[in-house]
Steps between C-alpha positions, in 0.01 A plus 500: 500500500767740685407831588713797548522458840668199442795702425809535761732738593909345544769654648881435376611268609227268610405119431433608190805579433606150530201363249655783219847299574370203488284505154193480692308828401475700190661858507280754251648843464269745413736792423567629180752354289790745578434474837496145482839516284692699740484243788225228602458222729665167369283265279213785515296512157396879423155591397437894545200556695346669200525195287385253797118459420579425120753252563396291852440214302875458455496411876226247566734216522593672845164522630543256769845658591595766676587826324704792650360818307788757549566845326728804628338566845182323521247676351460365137552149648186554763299570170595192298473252821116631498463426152695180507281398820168562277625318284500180724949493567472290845737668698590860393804683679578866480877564561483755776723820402525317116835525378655819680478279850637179339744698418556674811516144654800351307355293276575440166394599222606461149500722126497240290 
């Protein structure tokens, strides 16, 4: 079973920045639906933090994946990669800076 120290820190943009382009990794926002609404990472799927214990089940088909945790700067998504690491997620990535840095980097992101 994963612990939390099985979690990572990522910087933008990294290697795992290629496995979000390619499909390869699940990306979990844990910010609050207008957050969420006003501009997220494309593909992510948004569960607030505070709703994350009650509904984990809804991501144990990507146990053996890897899943970016990301929120506004970091924070939120260093809580839910603990709880998703208890939980026995493989390989748990906090987004370094969360969505503020992404940001800051170029990337995209969509409000769809």
């Amino acid at each position: 079973m994963a612990s939390a120290d099985a979690t990572r820190q990522t910087r933008v943009p990294t290697a795992d920045h290629q496995l979000i382009n390619r499909g390869k990794a699940l990306i979990l926002d844990v910010r609050d639906n207008a957050e969420f609404a006003s501009g997220h990472l494309p593909d992510a799927k948004n569960i607030p933090l505070g709703e994350l214990a009650g509904r984990i089940g809804e991501l144990d088909k990507f146990k053996a994946k890897s899943v970016i945790v990301v929120c506004q700067s970091g924070a939120r998504a260093a809580t839910a990669a603990g709880l998703l690491a208890k939980a026995g997620f493989a390989d748990v990535v906090n987004l370094d800076g969360g969505v503020a840095a992404w940001k800051g980097a170029g990337m995209p992101l969509v409000n769809k």
